[in-house]
N, C-alpha and C positions, 0 to 999 in steps of 0.2 A: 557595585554588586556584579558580582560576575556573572557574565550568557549563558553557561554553558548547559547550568539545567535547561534550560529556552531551547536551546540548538540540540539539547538529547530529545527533549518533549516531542520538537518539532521533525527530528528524524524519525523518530518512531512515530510519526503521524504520517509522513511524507510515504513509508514503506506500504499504508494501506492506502492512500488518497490522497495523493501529492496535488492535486489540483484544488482540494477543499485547504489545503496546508495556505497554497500561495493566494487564494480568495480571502479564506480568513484573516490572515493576517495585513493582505491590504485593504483590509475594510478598517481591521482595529487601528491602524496604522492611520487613513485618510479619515477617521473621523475622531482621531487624537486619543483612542482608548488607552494606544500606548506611543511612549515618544521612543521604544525599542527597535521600530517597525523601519527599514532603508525606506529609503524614498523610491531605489527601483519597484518596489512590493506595490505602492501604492500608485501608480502610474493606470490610468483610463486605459489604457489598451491590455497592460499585463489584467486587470482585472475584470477586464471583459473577454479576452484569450481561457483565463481559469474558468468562469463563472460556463462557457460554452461548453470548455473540456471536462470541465464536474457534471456535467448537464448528460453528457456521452458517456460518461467514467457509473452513472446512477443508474442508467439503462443497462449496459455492456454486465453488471457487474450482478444484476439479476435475472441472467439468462441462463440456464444449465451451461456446460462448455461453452457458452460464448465467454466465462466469466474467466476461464480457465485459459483461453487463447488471448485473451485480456491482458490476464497478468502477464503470460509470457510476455507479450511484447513489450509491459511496463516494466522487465528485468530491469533493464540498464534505464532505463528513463524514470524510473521511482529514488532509487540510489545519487542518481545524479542530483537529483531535484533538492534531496535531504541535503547532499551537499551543499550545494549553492545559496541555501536558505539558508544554512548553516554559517557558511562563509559571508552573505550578507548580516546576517544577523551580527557576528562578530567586529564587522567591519565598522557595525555604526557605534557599537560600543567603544571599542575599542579594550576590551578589556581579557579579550581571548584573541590571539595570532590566527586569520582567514586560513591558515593549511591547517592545522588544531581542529577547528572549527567545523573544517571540511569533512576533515577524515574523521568527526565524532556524527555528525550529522549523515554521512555517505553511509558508515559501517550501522550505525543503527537502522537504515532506511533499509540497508539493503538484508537486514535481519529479521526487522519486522514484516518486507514484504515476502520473505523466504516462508513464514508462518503462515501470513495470509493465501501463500498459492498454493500452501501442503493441503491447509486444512481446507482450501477449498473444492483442491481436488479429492478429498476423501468425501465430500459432501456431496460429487457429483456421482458417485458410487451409488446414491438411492435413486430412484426413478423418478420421486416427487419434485417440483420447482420449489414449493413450497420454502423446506431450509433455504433457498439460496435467496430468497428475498429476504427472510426472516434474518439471516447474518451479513448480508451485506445493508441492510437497514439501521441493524446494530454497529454496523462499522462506520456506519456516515456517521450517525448519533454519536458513536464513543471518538473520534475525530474530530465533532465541532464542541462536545463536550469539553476535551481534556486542552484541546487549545484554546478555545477560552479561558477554563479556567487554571491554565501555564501563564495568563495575559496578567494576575491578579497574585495568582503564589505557584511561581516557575518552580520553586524545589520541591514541593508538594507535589505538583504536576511530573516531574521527574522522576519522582520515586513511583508513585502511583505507574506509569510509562516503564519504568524498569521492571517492576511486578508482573504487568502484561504481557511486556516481553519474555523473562523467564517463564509462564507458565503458558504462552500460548506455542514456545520451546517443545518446554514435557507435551502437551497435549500430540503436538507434530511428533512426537517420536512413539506414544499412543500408537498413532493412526495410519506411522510407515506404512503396517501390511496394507494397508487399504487402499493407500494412495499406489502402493508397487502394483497392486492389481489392477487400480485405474489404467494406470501409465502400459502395463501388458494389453489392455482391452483394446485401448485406442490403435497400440501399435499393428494390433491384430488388426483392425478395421479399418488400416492404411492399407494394410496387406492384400485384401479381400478386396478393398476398391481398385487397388495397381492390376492386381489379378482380372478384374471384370473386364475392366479397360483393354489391359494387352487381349483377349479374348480366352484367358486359360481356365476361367472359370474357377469356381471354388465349391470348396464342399459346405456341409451345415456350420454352421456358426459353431465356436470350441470356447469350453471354458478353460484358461491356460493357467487354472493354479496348479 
């Protein structure tokens, strides 16, 4: 049978919480859930390294803009991670080529996490904390939901994982205006602090639509 639905599931799982991706799977892996799992996944140190970094990734991720300066840095480290798990995944099969492998788990990871930073930043537009626990609560749940059950029927989990991706797509393009507005506010509030500092002072706070 071939990975590839496993390595699309698992990219698209990797773009919102790539460290719940490489935990999950070396749990399912060291306790024979699945015999799909590399043996790098299932190694004592990698799964205490994830279990620490999902531990910081669960905090980080329901803080107002802490959640937003988060992702940023998870850019290239979410994308890569899809890779690699991709590429291991492939490897143990051997039924998918590790550069295939890579490049389907990299590009879905780094799609799914382009969704997760839009619409989070559109979220941080309201004043409440509230949404941002309530959706990144939802994202740990729909991440250990859908990899597990990728572990039991991978093309099911696939399709399902394609679905979310396309429609959390539409939603992100929804929610452009609000996110361009975000992105103006903050730049403004860079502004204002360079401003304080060099001593030039600054006038009232502006709304820049």
């Amino acid at each position: 049978m071939s990975v590839l639905p496993l390595v699309f599931t698992s990219g698209w799982a990797s773009g919102i919480n790539a460290y719940a991706v490489v935990l999950l799977l070396g749990i399912f892996g060291a306790t024979g859930v699945s015999d799909e799992v590399p043996p790098a996944l299932e190694r004592t140190d990698v799964l205490v390294a994830a279990g620490v970094l999902f531990l910081c990734d669960a905090v980080c991720d329901k803080i107002p803009y802490v959640d937003s300066l988060w992702d940023t840095a998870h850019t290239v480290i979410r994308p890569v991670s899809g890779a690699v798990v991709g590429a291991l995944l492939a490897g143990q099969t051997g039924s998918l080529s590790d550069l295939t492998a890579g490049a389907v788990g990299g590009s879905t990871a780094l799609a799914s996490h382009f969704v997760k930073a839009g619409t989070r930043m559109a979220i941080n537009t309201s004043p409440e904390p509230f949404s941002n626990v309530i959706m990144s609560t939802a994202e740990d749940l729909g991440v250990g939901g859908i990899i597990t059950f990728a572990m039991f029927y991978p093309e099911a989990a696939a399709i399902i994982a394609a679905v979310l991706l396309l429609l959390g797509l539409a939603i992100l393009l929804f929610l452009a205006h609000r996110i361009r507005r975000f992105l103006r506010r903050r730049a403004q509030r860079r502004e204002e602090k360079r401003m304080v500092r060099e001593g030039v002072g600054s006038g009232p706070p502006r709304d820049w639509d």
